[in-house]
C-alpha positions, 0 to 999 in steps of 0.5 A: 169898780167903786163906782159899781160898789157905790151903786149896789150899796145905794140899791140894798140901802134903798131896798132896806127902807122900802121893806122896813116902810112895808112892814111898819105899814099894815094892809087890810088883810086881816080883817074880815070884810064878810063879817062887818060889825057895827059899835055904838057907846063913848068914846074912852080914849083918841090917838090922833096921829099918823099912820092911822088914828085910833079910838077905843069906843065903850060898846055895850059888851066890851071895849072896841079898838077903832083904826080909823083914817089917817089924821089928813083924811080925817081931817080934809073929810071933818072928822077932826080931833075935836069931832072924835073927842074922848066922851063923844059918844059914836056909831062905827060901822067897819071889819073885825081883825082876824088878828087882834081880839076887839079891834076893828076897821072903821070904813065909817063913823057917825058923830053928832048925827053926822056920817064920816067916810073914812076910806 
């Protein structure tokens, strides 16, 4: 009998942090792909760290959230921290949330005259 409880406890434990690693990591259902924007203007501030890296990009109209890739894509694509760095000024083409006004998706970013896939 302990045993059996021991084992259901380890499932509901193991179903608990599965869920909670679901919900702290969003999907891309809320972007409109059929709408896709592109942002030019500096970069104004940089979050590299995971799950995603974000910068904030100072287009011609209003202030542009970018989530990017994650930090070890970036990097292994070169798209480091220092190529993404606050007063770069930078071109992403990507999604506008359904959900959060002025931020986007970015499928790519051009710095320097060099293009950066992100996904």
């Amino acid at each position: 009998m302990t045993r059996i409880l021991r084992t259901a406890i380890g499932s509901i434990a193991l179903v608990g942090l599965t869920t909670a690693a679901a919900i702290a990591h969003h999907g891309w259902g809320s972007y409109d792909a059929n709408n896709p924007v592109t942002v030019n203007g500096p970069i104004e501030s940089l979050k590299f760290e995971n799950p995603h890296a974000t910068i904030v990009i100072k287009g011609s109209d209003k202030a542009w959230t970018a989530t990017l890739a994650p930090t070890s894509r970036m990097q292994s694509r070169g798209a480091t921290a220092d190529i993404v760095a606050v007063g770069k000024t930078v071109s992403a083409y990507g999604y506008p949330s359904t959900v959060e006004k002025d931020e986007m998706r970015a499928e790519r970013i051009t710095v320097d005259g060099k293009t950066y896939e992100l996904r």
